[in-house]
C-alpha positions, 0 to 999 in steps of 0.5 A: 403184886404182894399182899399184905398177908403174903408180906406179913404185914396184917397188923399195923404197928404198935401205936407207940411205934408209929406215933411216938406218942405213949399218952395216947388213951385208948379207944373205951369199950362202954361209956363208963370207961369213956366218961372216966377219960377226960379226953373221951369225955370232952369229944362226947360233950362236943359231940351232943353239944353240936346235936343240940346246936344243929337242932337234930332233935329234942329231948322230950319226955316219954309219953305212955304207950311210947316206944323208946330210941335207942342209941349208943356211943361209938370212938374212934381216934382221927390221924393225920396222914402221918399217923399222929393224933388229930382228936378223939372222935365221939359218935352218938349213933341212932 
């Protein structure tokens, strides 16, 4: 058996290289970057819109004395099996 190391091959090809496609925006590092990217954009408001839709939780005030949730964002990009772009994929994670 031949690993990956022992055949060189530990990165994966250039995302251009495999998908042919250069208009592909790039996995965001904060939600700033992400919210600049329409595309980002669009899947964060998917994402909290079926958050509202499924009733997951409700937004409520902050009542004194309470501690607060924190939560973040987390992207990634969905491929088909032949490495081109399905969609962009935003998590909100608790």
């Amino acid at each position: 058996m031949v690993t990956r190391h022992a055949a060189g091959t530990l990165q994966p090809r250039a995302l251009v290289e495999m998908t042919g496609d250069s208009q592909v925006s790039p996995v965001p590092s904060s939600v700033r970057e992400a919210l600049l990217d329409p595309y980002w954009r669009r899947a964060m408001q998917e994402e909290y819109g079926a958050l509202l839709a499924n009733q997951t939780w409700d937004l409520v005030p902050l009542s004194p004395g309470s501690n607060i949730v924190t939560s973040k964002w987390t992207w990634t990009e969905k491929r088909w099996a032949d490495g081109t772009l399905e969609r962009y994929k935003a998590r909100w994670v608790l």
